[in-house]
C-alpha positions as CSV (number, residue, x, y, z in Angstrom):
1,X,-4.5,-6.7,-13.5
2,X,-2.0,-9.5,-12.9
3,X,-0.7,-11.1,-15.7
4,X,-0.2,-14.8,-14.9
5,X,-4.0,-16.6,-15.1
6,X,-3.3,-17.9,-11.7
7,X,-3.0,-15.3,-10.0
8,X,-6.1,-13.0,-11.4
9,X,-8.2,-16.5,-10.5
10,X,-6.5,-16.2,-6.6
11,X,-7.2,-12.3,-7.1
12,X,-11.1,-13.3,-8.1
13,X,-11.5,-15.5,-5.0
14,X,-10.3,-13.9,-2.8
15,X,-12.8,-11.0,-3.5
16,X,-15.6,-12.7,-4.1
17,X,-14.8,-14.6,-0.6
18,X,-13.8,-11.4,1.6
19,X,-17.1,-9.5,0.4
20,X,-19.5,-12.7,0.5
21,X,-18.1,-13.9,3.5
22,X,-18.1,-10.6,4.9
23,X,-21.9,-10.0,4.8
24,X,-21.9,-13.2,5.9
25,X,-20.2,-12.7,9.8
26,X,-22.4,-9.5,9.6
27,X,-25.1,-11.3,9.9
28,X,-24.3,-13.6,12.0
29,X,-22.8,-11.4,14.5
30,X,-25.9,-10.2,16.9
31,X,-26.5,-13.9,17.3
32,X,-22.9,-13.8,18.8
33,X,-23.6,-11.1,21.4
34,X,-20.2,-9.9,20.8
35,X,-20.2,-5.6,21.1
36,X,-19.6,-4.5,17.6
37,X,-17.5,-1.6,19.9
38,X,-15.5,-4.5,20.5
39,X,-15.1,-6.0,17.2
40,X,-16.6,-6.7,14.0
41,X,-16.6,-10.1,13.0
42,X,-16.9,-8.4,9.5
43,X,-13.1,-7.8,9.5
44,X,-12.1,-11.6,9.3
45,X,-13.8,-11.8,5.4
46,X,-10.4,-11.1,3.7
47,X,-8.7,-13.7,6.0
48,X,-10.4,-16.0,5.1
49,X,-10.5,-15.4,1.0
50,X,-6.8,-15.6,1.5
51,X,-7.1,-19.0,3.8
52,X,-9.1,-20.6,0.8
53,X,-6.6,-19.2,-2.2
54,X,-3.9,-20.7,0.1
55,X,-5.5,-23.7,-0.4
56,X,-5.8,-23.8,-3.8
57,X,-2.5,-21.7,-5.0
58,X,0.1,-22.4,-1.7
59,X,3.3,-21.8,-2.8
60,X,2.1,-18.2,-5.0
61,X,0.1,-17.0,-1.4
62,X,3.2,-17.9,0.7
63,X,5.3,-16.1,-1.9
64,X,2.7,-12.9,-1.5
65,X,2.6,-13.3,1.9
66,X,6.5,-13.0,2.3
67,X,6.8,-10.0,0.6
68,X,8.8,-11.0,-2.0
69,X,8.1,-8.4,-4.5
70,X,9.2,-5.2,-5.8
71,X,10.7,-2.6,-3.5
72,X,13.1,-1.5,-0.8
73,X,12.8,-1.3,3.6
74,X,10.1,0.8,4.6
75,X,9.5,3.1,7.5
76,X,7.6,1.4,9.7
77,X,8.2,3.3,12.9
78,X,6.7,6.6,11.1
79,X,3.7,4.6,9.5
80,X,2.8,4.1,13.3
81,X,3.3,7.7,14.2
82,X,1.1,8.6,10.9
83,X,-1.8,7.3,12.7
84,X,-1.6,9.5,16.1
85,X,-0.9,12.6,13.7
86,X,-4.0,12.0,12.0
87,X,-6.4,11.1,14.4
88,X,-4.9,14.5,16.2
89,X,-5.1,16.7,13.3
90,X,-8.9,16.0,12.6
91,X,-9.6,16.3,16.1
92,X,-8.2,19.3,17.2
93,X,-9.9,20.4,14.1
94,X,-13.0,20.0,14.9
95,X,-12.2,21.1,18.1
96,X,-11.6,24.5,16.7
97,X,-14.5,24.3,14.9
98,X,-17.0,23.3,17.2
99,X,-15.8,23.6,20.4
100,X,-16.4,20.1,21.2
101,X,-13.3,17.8,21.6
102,X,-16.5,15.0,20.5
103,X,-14.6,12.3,22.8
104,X,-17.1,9.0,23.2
105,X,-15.9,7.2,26.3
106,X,-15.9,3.4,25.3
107,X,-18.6,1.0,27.5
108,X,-16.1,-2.0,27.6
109,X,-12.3,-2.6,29.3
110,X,-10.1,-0.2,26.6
111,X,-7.3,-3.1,26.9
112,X,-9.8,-5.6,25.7
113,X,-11.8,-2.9,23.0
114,X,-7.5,-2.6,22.0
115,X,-6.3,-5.8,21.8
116,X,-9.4,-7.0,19.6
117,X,-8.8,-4.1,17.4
118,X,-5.9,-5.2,16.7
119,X,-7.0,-8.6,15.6
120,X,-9.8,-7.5,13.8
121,X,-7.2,-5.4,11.5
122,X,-5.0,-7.7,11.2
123,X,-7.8,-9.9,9.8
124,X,-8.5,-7.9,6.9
125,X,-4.6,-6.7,6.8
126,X,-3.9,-10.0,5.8
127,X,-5.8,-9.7,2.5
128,X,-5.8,-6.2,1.7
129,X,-1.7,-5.2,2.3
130,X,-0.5,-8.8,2.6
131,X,-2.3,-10.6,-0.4
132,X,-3.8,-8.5,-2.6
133,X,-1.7,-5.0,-2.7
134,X,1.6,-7.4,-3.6
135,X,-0.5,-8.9,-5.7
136,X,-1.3,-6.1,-7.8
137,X,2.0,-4.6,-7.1
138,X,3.5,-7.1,-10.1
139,X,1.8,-5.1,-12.5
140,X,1.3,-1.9,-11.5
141,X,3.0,1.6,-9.7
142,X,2.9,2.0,-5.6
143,X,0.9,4.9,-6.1
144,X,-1.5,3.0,-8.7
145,X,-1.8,0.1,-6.8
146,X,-2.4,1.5,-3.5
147,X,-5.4,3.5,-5.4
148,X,-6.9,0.5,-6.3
149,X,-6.7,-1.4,-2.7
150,X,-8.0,2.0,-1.7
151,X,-11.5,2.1,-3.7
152,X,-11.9,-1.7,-3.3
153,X,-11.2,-1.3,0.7
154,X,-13.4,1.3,1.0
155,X,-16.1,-0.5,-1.7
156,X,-16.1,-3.2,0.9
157,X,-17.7,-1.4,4.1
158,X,-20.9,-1.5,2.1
159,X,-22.5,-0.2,5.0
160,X,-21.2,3.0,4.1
161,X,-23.9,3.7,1.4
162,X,-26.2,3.5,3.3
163,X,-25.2,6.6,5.2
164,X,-25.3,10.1,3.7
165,X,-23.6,10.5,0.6
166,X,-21.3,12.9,1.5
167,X,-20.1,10.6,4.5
168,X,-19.8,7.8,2.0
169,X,-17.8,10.1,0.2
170,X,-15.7,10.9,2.7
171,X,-15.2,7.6,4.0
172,X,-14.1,6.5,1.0
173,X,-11.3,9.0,0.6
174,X,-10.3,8.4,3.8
175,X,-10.1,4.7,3.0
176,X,-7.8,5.6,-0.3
177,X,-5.3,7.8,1.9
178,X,-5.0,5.6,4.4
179,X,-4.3,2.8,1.6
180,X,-2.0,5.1,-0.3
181,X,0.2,5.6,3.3
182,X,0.0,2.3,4.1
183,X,1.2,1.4,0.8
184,X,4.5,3.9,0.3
185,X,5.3,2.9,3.7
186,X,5.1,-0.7,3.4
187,X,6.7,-0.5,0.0
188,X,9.4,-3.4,0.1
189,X,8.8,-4.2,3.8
190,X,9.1,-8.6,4.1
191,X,8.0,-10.0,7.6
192,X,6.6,-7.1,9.6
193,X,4.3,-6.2,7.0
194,X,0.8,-7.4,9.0
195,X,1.8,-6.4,12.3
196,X,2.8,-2.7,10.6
197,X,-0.1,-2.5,8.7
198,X,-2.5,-3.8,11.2
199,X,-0.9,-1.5,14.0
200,X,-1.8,1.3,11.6
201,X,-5.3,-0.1,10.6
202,X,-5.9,-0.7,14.7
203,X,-5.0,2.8,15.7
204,X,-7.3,4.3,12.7
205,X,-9.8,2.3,14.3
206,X,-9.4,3.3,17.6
207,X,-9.5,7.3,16.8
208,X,-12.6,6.8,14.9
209,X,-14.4,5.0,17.6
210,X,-13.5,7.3,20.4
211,X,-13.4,10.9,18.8
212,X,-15.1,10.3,16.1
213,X,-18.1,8.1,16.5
214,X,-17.9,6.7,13.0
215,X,-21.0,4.4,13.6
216,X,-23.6,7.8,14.1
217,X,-22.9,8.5,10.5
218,X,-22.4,12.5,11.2
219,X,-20.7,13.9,8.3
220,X,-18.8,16.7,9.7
221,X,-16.3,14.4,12.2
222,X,-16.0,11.9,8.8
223,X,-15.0,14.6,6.4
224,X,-12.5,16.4,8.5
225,X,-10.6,12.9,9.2
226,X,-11.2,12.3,5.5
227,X,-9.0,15.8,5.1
228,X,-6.6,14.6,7.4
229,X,-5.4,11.3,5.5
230,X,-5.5,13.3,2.7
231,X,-2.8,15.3,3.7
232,X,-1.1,12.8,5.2
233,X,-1.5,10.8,1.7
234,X,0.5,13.6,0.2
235,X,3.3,13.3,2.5
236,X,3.9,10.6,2.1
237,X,3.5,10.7,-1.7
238,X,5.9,13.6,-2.0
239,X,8.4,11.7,0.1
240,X,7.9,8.2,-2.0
241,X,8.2,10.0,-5.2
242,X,11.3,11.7,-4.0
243,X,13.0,8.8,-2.6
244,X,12.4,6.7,-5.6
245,X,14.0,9.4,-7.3
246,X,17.2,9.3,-5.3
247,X,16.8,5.9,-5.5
248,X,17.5,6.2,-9.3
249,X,19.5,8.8,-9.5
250,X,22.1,6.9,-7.0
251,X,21.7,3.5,-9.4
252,X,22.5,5.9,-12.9
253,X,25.4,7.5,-10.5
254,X,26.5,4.0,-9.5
255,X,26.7,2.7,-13.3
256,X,28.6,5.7,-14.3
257,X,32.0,4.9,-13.0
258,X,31.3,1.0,-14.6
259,X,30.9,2.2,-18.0
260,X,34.2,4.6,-17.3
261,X,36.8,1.9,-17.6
262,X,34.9,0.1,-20.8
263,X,35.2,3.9,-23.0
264,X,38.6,4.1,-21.6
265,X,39.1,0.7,-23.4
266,X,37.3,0.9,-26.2
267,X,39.4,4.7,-27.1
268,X,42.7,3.0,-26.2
269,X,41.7,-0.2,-28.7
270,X,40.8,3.0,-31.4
271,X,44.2,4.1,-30.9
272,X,46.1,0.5,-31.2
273,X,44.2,-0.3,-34.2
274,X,44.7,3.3,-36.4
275,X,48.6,2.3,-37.5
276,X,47.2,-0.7,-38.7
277,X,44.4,1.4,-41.0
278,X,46.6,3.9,-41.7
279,X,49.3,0.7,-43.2
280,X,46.3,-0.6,-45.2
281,X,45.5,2.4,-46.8
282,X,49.1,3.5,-47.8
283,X,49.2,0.3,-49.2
284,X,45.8,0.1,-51.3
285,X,46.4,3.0,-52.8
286,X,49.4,2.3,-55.3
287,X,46.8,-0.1,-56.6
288,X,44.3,2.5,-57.3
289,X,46.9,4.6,-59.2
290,X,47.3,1.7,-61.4
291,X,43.7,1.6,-62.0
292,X,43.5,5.5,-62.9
């Protein structure tokens, strides 16, 4: 948990707000008539926690929201080829598997079903990757934190449970890896953070509506894509790890040749000073004598 009071009361409202106001649009939404193929009105519940915590905390959100935490660049070219990679992976998959490619041709314009997609992610982006991940990220590991954003991401598609439990299952640890890449992979990143991460989150999106048919709730599709971010959790895990390991190696390998010059100093001070011990002993111990 954070440490300052503030910001575990901004964390607090913000949750409460993205979940309540969630259920909320969900209602709301067949009044609307707007497709849920389209998008989910859902998805706009952790913009708006974040909208009100702005209100009350404006200068801690816009410091969140700048990305002024912890880290170095990320690699946000590869988080968007991640997506592809996985949606392929699980798909050819079940592919092999089945025999069926299980392609769902969407009913509206794909520019339009795209586009909103892409809004819709970057409505929750906003609070998950933007808000609450740096958030956490003042207290806690990449790896750690993105775990956490994970379960709580995945907690809130309630919906899920409603499902068979093994597709809640694997829904869920589909939502971790996908948190866990987006969060070694956003790792330091400042202003492109929402349009990276809701990029990513849109393209997920996409694959699930139109190979996998995430809304009939069949297990099989759900828990080979749930394999898939998996391994591509890993990746980028093993990668992270690795370069935070360089990363520290190079800063130990960089201090080496400061401390160099300071030894070399403190030896050639050693060496000044010894004529000067060696003259105070010679002459101490006359005195001694005298004492024997």
């Amino acid at each position: 948990m954070p440490r300052k009071p503030a910001d575990i009361k901004a964390m607090a409202l913000f949750l409460t707000v993205a979940f309540v106001a969630a259920g909320a649009l969900g209602a709301v939404q067949p009044a609307t008539g707007i497709p849920a193929e389209i998008i989910q009105l859902t998805q706009f519940g952790p913009a708006l926690g974040v909208g009100l915590a702005a209100l009350l905390w404006p200068s801690r959100v816009r410091e969140l929201l700048a990305g002024t935490g912890p880290g170095r660049s990320g690699r946000g070219a590869l988080l968007l080829v991640t997506a592809p990679l996985v949606i392929a992976l699980s798909v050819g998959t079940y592919a092999a598997l089945t025999g069926d490619p299980r392609f769902t041709p969407p009913q509206a314009p794909f520019a339009l079903i795209a586009v909103a997609q892409l809004i819709g992610a970057c409505g929750e982006e906003i609070g998950w990757r933007c808000f609450l991940q740096p958030l956490l990220r003042t207290r806690f590991g990449p790896l750690t934190t993105s775990v956490v954003v994970g379960v709580v991401w995945g907690a809130w598609h309630i919906q899920i449970f409603a499902k068979h439990p093994l597709y809640a299952a694997a829904f869920l640890t589909m939502a971790v890896s996908m948190s866990v890449v987006l969060g070694w992979a956003l790792e330091g990143v400042r202003a492109a953070r929402l349009p990276l991460a809701g990029g990513f989150h849109a393209l997920i999106n996409l694959g699930l509506l139109l190979f996998m048919d995430e809304e009939s709730g069949a297990v099989l599709p759900m828990a080979l894509f749930g394999a898939s971010c998996v391994v591509a959790a890993g990746l980028w895990t093993w990668w992270g790890v690795g370069r935070a390991a360089r990363s520290a190696s190079g800063q130990s390998a960089a201090k080496a040749p400061a401390r160099a010059p300071a030894r070399a100093q403190a030896r050639a001070q050693a060496r000044a000073q010894a004529p000067a011990r060696a003259h105070a002993r010679a002459r101490i111990s006359p005195i001694m004598d005298d004492v024997r």
